[in-house]
N, C-alpha and C positions, 0 to 999 in steps of 0.2 A: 162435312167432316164428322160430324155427331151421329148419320147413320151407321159410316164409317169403323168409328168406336165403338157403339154398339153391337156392330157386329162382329168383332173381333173379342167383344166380351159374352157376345152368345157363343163362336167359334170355342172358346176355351172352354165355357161352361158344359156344351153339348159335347165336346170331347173328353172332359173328364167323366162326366155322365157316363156315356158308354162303356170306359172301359172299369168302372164300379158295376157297370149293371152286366158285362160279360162276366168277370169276377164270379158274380151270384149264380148268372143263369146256366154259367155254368158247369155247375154243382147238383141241375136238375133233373132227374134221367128221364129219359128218353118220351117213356110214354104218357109223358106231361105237355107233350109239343101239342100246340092248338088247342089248350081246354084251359078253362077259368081254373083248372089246377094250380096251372102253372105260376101264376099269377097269387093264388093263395101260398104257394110254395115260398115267390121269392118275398110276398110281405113279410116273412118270417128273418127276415136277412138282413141285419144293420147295414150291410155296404150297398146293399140293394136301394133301401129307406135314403141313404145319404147319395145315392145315384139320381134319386126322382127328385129330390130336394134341387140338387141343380140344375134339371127338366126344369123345374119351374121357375128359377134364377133364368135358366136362358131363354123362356119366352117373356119373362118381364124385358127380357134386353130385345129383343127381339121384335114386341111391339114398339118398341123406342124406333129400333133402327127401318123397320120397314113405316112408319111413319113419319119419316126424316128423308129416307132416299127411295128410289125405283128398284123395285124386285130382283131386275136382273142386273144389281150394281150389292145388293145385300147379299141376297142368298148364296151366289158363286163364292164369299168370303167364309164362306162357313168350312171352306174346304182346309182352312186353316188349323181347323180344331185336333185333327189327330198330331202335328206336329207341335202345337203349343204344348197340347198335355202333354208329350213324351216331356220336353223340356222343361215342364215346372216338377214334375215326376223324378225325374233326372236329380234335380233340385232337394227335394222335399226327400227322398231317399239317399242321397248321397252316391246316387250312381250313375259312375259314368257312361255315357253313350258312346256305343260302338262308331269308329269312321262310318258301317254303312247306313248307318239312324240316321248320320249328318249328311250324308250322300240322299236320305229321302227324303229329309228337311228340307235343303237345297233343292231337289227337285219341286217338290210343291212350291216351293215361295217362286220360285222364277219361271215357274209354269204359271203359277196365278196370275205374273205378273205380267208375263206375255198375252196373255187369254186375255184381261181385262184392258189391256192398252192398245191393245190391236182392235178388239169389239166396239171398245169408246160405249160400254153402253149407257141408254140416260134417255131423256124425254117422259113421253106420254101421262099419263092421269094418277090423281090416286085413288081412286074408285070404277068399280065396271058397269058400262050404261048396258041396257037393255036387256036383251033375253042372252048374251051372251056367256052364262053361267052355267046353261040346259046341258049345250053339247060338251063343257068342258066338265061337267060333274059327271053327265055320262060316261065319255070315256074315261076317263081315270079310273073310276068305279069297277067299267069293264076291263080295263087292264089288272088291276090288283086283283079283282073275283080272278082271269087267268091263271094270274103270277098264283096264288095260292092254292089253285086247285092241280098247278104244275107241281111244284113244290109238295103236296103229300106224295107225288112218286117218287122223292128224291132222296136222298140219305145226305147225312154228313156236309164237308162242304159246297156243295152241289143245292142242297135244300138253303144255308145258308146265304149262299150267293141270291137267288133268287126270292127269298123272304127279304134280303137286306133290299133290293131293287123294289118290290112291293112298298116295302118300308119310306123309303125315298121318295115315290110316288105321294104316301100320302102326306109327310113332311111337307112338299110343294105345296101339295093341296091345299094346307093348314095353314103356309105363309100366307095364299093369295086369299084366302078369305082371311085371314089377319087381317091384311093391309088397308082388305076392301071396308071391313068392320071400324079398323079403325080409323076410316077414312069420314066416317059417319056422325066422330065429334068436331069436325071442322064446320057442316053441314047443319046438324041440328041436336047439337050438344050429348052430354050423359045420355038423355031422354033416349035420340034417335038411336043408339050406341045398344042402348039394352034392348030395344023394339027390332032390332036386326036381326035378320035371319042367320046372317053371316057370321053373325057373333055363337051361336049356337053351332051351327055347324061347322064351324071352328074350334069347339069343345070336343064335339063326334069327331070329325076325320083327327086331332090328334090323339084321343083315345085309341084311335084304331090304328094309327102309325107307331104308337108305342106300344099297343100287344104285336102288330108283326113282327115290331125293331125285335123285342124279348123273345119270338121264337128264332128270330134270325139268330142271335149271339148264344138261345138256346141248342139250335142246330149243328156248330159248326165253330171255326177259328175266327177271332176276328178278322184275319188275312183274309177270309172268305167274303164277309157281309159288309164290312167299312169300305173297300173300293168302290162298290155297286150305290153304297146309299150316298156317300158322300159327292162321286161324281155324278150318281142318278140324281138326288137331289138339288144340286146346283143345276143342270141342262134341263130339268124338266119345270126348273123356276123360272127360269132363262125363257124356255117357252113362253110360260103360264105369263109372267111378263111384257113380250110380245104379242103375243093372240090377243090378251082380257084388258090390258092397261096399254095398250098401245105403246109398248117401249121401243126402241131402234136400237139397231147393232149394224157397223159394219160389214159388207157382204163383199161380195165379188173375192177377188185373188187374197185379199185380208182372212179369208176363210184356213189360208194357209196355215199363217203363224198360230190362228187362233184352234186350227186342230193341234198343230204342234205342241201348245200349250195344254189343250186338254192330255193331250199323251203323256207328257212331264209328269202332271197333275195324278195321273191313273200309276208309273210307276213307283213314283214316288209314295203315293198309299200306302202299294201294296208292301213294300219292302220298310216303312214306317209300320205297319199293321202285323208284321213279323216279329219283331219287336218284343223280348222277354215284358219290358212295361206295359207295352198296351195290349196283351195278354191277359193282363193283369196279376200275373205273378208275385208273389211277396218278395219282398227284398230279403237279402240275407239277414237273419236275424228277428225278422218281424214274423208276427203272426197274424192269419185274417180270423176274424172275430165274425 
Protein backbone atom coordinates (compact mmCIF):
# COMPACT_ATOMS: atom_id res chain seq x y z
CA UNK A 1 0.00 0.00 0.00
CA UNK A 2 2.77 2.56 0.65
CA UNK A 3 4.33 2.10 -2.90
CA UNK A 4 0.86 2.44 -3.84
CA UNK A 5 0.63 6.04 -2.23
CA UNK A 6 3.51 7.07 -3.39
CA UNK A 7 2.79 6.64 -6.51
CA UNK A 8 -0.11 8.35 -6.83
CA UNK A 9 1.71 11.23 -5.14
CA UNK A 10 4.47 11.07 -7.99
CA UNK A 11 1.37 10.62 -10.49
CA UNK A 12 0.03 14.14 -9.39
CA UNK A 13 3.35 15.65 -8.93
CA UNK A 14 4.65 14.68 -12.54
CA UNK A 15 1.29 15.71 -13.99
CA UNK A 16 1.25 19.09 -12.64
CA UNK A 17 4.82 19.36 -13.55
CA UNK A 18 4.16 19.01 -17.22
CA UNK A 19 1.63 20.99 -17.64
CA UNK A 20 3.76 24.17 -15.77
CA UNK A 21 6.60 23.16 -18.00
CA UNK A 22 4.26 23.18 -21.35
CA UNK A 23 2.95 26.54 -20.23
CA UNK A 24 6.86 27.89 -20.48
CA UNK A 25 8.04 25.89 -23.19
CA UNK A 26 5.73 26.91 -24.96
CA UNK A 27 6.53 30.44 -25.26
CA UNK A 28 10.02 29.22 -26.86
CA UNK A 29 10.34 29.54 -30.64
CA UNK A 30 11.28 27.43 -32.59
CA UNK A 31 14.79 27.60 -33.30
CA UNK A 32 15.56 26.92 -29.64
CA UNK A 33 14.50 23.12 -30.19
CA UNK A 34 17.56 20.79 -29.26
CA UNK A 35 20.21 23.43 -27.87
CA UNK A 36 21.18 24.22 -24.19
CA UNK A 37 19.21 27.52 -25.33
CA UNK A 38 16.33 26.25 -24.83
CA UNK A 39 17.01 25.25 -21.52
CA UNK A 40 18.66 28.78 -20.66
CA UNK A 41 15.45 30.29 -22.06
CA UNK A 42 12.89 28.43 -19.78
CA UNK A 43 15.22 29.18 -16.47
CA UNK A 44 14.10 32.44 -17.14
CA UNK A 45 10.40 31.42 -16.35
CA UNK A 46 8.87 31.40 -12.82
CA UNK A 47 6.23 28.67 -13.99
CA UNK A 48 9.00 26.87 -15.57
CA UNK A 49 11.28 27.05 -11.81
CA UNK A 50 7.95 25.87 -10.14
CA UNK A 51 7.45 22.95 -12.76
CA UNK A 52 11.04 21.39 -11.83
CA UNK A 53 10.31 22.05 -8.14
CA UNK A 54 7.78 19.24 -8.54
CA UNK A 55 10.31 17.11 -10.79
CA UNK A 56 11.97 16.76 -7.79
CA UNK A 57 8.85 16.38 -5.27
CA UNK A 58 8.00 13.48 -7.46
CA UNK A 59 11.12 11.67 -7.61
CA UNK A 60 11.45 11.93 -3.70
CA UNK A 61 7.95 10.07 -4.11
CA UNK A 62 9.06 8.09 -6.37
CA UNK A 63 12.18 6.42 -4.67
CA UNK A 64 9.68 5.72 -1.81
CA UNK A 65 7.35 3.98 -3.99
CA UNK A 66 9.71 1.97 -6.38
CA UNK A 67 11.32 0.86 -3.15
CA UNK A 68 8.14 -0.28 -1.42
CA UNK A 69 6.64 -2.30 -4.65
CA UNK A 70 7.79 -3.88 -8.21
CA UNK A 71 8.38 -1.72 -11.18
CA UNK A 72 5.76 -3.02 -13.10
CA UNK A 73 3.00 -2.37 -10.20
CA UNK A 74 4.50 1.46 -9.70
CA UNK A 75 5.34 2.83 -12.90
CA UNK A 76 1.79 1.89 -14.82
CA UNK A 77 0.18 4.28 -11.94
CA UNK A 78 1.75 7.09 -13.04
CA UNK A 79 -0.72 7.06 -15.88
CA UNK A 80 -2.78 8.71 -13.28
CA UNK A 81 -1.08 11.89 -13.31
CA UNK A 82 -2.75 13.88 -16.23
CA UNK A 83 -6.22 13.20 -14.83
CA UNK A 84 -5.52 14.11 -11.11
CA UNK A 85 -4.10 17.46 -12.25
CA UNK A 86 -6.95 18.44 -14.56
CA UNK A 87 -9.10 17.75 -11.42
CA UNK A 88 -7.01 19.66 -8.67
CA UNK A 89 -6.78 22.45 -11.58
CA UNK A 90 -10.48 22.16 -11.96
CA UNK A 91 -10.26 22.96 -8.18
CA UNK A 92 -7.69 25.49 -7.69
CA UNK A 93 -9.22 27.60 -10.72
CA UNK A 94 -12.78 27.33 -10.10
CA UNK A 95 -13.39 25.78 -13.39
CA UNK A 96 -15.58 23.52 -14.27
CA UNK A 97 -14.85 20.38 -16.47
CA UNK A 98 -16.41 19.69 -19.54
CA UNK A 99 -18.59 16.18 -19.66
CA UNK A 100 -15.74 15.07 -22.19
CA UNK A 101 -12.60 15.75 -19.50
CA UNK A 102 -14.92 13.38 -17.32
CA UNK A 103 -15.53 10.87 -20.18
CA UNK A 104 -11.31 10.86 -20.22
CA UNK A 105 -11.00 10.69 -16.53
CA UNK A 106 -13.19 7.68 -16.56
CA UNK A 107 -11.48 6.20 -19.29
CA UNK A 108 -8.03 6.21 -17.64
CA UNK A 109 -9.09 5.10 -14.17
CA UNK A 110 -11.09 2.04 -15.47
CA UNK A 111 -8.55 1.33 -18.18
CA UNK A 112 -5.79 1.37 -15.38
CA UNK A 113 -7.86 -0.57 -13.65
CA UNK A 114 -8.59 -3.29 -15.89
CA UNK A 115 -4.79 -3.36 -17.17
CA UNK A 116 -3.51 -3.86 -13.50
CA UNK A 117 -6.17 -6.61 -12.37
CA UNK A 118 -6.11 -8.73 -15.32
CA UNK A 119 -1.70 -8.46 -15.31
CA UNK A 120 -1.90 -9.27 -11.50
CA UNK A 121 1.59 -7.87 -11.74
CA UNK A 122 4.14 -8.56 -8.60
CA UNK A 123 7.05 -11.01 -7.80
CA UNK A 124 10.72 -10.88 -8.60
CA UNK A 125 13.77 -8.92 -7.01
CA UNK A 126 14.79 -5.56 -6.01
CA UNK A 127 17.92 -5.32 -7.55
CA UNK A 128 19.48 -6.78 -11.09
CA UNK A 129 22.26 -9.53 -10.81
CA UNK A 130 24.66 -9.77 -13.33
CA UNK A 131 25.59 -8.40 -16.71
CA UNK A 132 22.04 -7.99 -17.33
CA UNK A 133 22.18 -4.07 -17.60
CA UNK A 134 24.74 -4.15 -20.84
CA UNK A 135 22.11 -5.03 -23.36
CA UNK A 136 19.19 -3.21 -21.65
CA UNK A 137 21.43 0.25 -21.62
CA UNK A 138 22.31 -0.61 -25.09
CA UNK A 139 19.18 -0.69 -26.44
CA UNK A 140 17.33 2.11 -24.91
CA UNK A 141 20.28 4.19 -25.65
CA UNK A 142 19.91 2.97 -29.26
CA UNK A 143 16.18 3.57 -29.43
CA UNK A 144 16.26 7.18 -28.11
CA UNK A 145 19.77 8.09 -30.36
CA UNK A 146 16.64 6.81 -33.34
CA UNK A 147 13.74 8.56 -31.81
CA UNK A 148 15.81 11.97 -32.00
CA UNK A 149 17.61 11.73 -34.90
CA UNK A 150 13.82 10.85 -36.45
CA UNK A 151 12.28 13.75 -34.84
CA UNK A 152 14.78 16.60 -36.38
CA UNK A 153 12.84 15.66 -39.70
CA UNK A 154 9.62 16.36 -38.11
CA UNK A 155 7.74 19.53 -37.46
CA UNK A 156 5.08 20.35 -35.04
CA UNK A 157 2.92 17.54 -33.61
CA UNK A 158 4.69 14.95 -35.31
CA UNK A 159 8.34 16.00 -33.64
CA UNK A 160 6.31 16.16 -30.44
CA UNK A 161 4.86 12.78 -30.56
CA UNK A 162 8.11 11.23 -30.93
CA UNK A 163 10.34 13.32 -28.63
CA UNK A 164 7.50 12.68 -26.04
CA UNK A 165 8.08 8.56 -26.82
CA UNK A 166 11.97 9.26 -26.48
CA UNK A 167 11.21 11.02 -23.38
CA UNK A 168 9.33 7.97 -21.99
CA UNK A 169 12.01 5.71 -22.74
CA UNK A 170 14.25 7.41 -20.62
CA UNK A 171 11.86 7.97 -17.64
CA UNK A 172 11.74 4.03 -17.62
CA UNK A 173 15.26 4.09 -17.71
CA UNK A 174 15.67 6.24 -14.69
CA UNK A 175 13.03 4.24 -12.72
CA UNK A 176 14.89 0.91 -13.18
CA UNK A 177 18.13 2.24 -12.09
CA UNK A 178 16.26 4.02 -9.12
CA UNK A 179 14.87 0.92 -7.90
CA UNK A 180 18.22 -0.89 -8.64
CA UNK A 181 20.22 2.04 -6.61
CA UNK A 182 17.94 2.02 -4.23
CA UNK A 183 17.88 -1.41 -3.68
CA UNK A 184 21.67 -1.01 -2.46
CA UNK A 185 20.61 0.42 1.10
CA UNK A 186 19.05 -2.72 2.19
CA UNK A 187 22.42 -4.41 1.04
CA UNK A 188 25.10 -2.40 2.36
CA UNK A 189 23.76 0.88 3.62
CA UNK A 190 24.26 4.88 2.66
CA UNK A 191 28.05 3.58 2.01
CA UNK A 192 26.94 1.13 -0.93
CA UNK A 193 23.99 3.62 -2.09
CA UNK A 194 26.75 6.44 -3.02
CA UNK A 195 29.58 3.80 -4.51
CA UNK A 196 26.83 2.80 -7.00
CA UNK A 197 27.04 3.18 -10.42
CA UNK A 198 23.31 3.16 -10.69
CA UNK A 199 23.00 6.02 -8.57
CA UNK A 200 24.78 8.17 -11.09
CA UNK A 201 23.46 7.05 -13.96
CA UNK A 202 20.32 7.56 -12.59
CA UNK A 203 21.16 11.43 -12.30
CA UNK A 204 22.27 11.23 -16.35
CA UNK A 205 19.37 9.18 -17.95
CA UNK A 206 16.94 11.76 -15.90
CA UNK A 207 18.72 14.75 -17.04
CA UNK A 208 18.45 13.49 -20.49
CA UNK A 209 14.59 12.51 -20.21
CA UNK A 210 13.85 15.92 -18.93
CA UNK A 211 15.77 17.97 -21.89
CA UNK A 212 13.82 15.58 -24.40
CA UNK A 213 10.40 15.93 -22.19
CA UNK A 214 11.13 20.06 -22.78
CA UNK A 215 11.61 19.66 -26.45
CA UNK A 216 8.73 17.49 -26.63
CA UNK A 217 6.16 20.11 -25.04
CA UNK A 218 8.61 22.53 -26.99
CA UNK A 219 7.55 20.96 -30.24
CA UNK A 220 4.11 20.70 -30.27
CA UNK A 221 0.52 20.28 -28.03
CA UNK A 222 0.35 18.42 -25.21
CA UNK A 223 -2.26 16.17 -27.02
CA UNK A 224 0.82 15.30 -29.05
CA UNK A 225 3.61 14.19 -26.45
CA UNK A 226 1.59 13.11 -23.12
CA UNK A 227 -0.12 10.00 -24.91
CA UNK A 228 3.29 8.63 -26.16
CA UNK A 229 5.16 9.41 -22.73
CA UNK A 230 2.66 8.40 -20.36
CA UNK A 231 1.57 5.20 -22.02
CA UNK A 232 5.46 4.81 -23.42
CA UNK A 233 6.51 5.13 -20.05
CA UNK A 234 4.34 2.71 -18.23
CA UNK A 235 4.92 -0.52 -21.15
CA UNK A 236 8.40 0.08 -21.31
CA UNK A 237 8.70 -0.04 -17.26
CA UNK A 238 6.52 -2.98 -17.46
CA UNK A 239 9.26 -4.35 -19.53
CA UNK A 240 12.25 -3.16 -17.81
CA UNK A 241 10.51 -4.89 -14.77
CA UNK A 242 10.13 -8.27 -16.43
CA UNK A 243 13.49 -8.67 -18.39
CA UNK A 244 16.01 -6.83 -15.26
CA UNK A 245 13.82 -7.84 -11.87
CA UNK A 246 12.29 -10.66 -12.85
CA UNK A 247 8.63 -9.48 -12.32
CA UNK A 248 5.41 -11.73 -13.70
CA UNK A 249 2.46 -10.64 -15.45
CA UNK A 250 -0.37 -12.73 -16.63
CA UNK A 251 -0.18 -13.96 -20.36
CA UNK A 252 -2.14 -16.18 -22.40
CA UNK A 253 -6.08 -15.00 -23.36
CA UNK A 254 -5.53 -12.27 -20.17
CA UNK A 255 -3.60 -10.44 -22.94
CA UNK A 256 -7.10 -9.52 -23.88
CA UNK A 257 -8.58 -7.43 -21.26
CA UNK A 258 -5.09 -6.27 -20.61
CA UNK A 259 -4.79 -4.64 -24.26
CA UNK A 260 -8.34 -3.38 -23.85
CA UNK A 261 -7.21 -1.68 -20.98
CA UNK A 262 -4.12 -0.12 -22.47
CA UNK A 263 -6.57 1.19 -25.31
CA UNK A 264 -8.95 2.94 -22.59
CA UNK A 265 -5.69 4.03 -21.06
CA UNK A 266 -4.42 5.87 -24.68
CA UNK A 267 -7.93 7.38 -25.45
CA UNK A 268 -8.59 8.62 -22.49
CA UNK A 269 -5.14 10.71 -22.62
CA UNK A 270 -5.54 11.77 -25.48
CA UNK A 271 -8.96 13.49 -25.18
CA UNK A 272 -7.68 14.56 -21.29
CA UNK A 273 -4.54 16.12 -23.13
CA UNK A 274 -6.99 18.32 -25.26
CA UNK A 275 -8.05 19.85 -22.45
CA UNK A 276 -8.05 23.94 -22.33
CA UNK A 277 -6.20 23.00 -18.46
CA UNK A 278 -3.60 20.79 -19.42
CA UNK A 279 -2.80 23.09 -22.18
CA UNK A 280 -1.95 25.09 -19.70
CA UNK A 281 -4.11 28.09 -20.48
CA UNK A 282 -4.79 30.86 -17.90
CA UNK A 283 -8.12 30.84 -16.31
CA UNK A 284 -10.24 33.65 -16.99
CA UNK A 285 -9.13 36.47 -15.19
CA UNK A 286 -5.54 35.31 -14.22
CA UNK A 287 -2.55 36.19 -15.60
CA UNK A 288 0.85 33.86 -16.29
CA UNK A 289 3.73 35.55 -14.74
Amino acid sequence: MISVLFAVLTAISNGSASVLQRRAASTVPDRAAMRLSLIRKLLRQKVWLAGIGLVLVAAGCQAIALATGPIAVVQPIFVMELPATLLLASLLFRRRLPPSTWYGVAAVTCGLALAMATAAPGGGSDSVRGTAWIPALLITCAAEAVLVLWSVRLRGNARAAVLGLAAAAGYALTAALMKDAVARLDTGGWGALVVSWQLYATAVAGVGALFLLQNALQAGSLAASQPMLTLGDALISVAFGVTLFGESLRTGWWLLPQLAGVALIAVGCLELARSPLAAGGPPPGKRVR
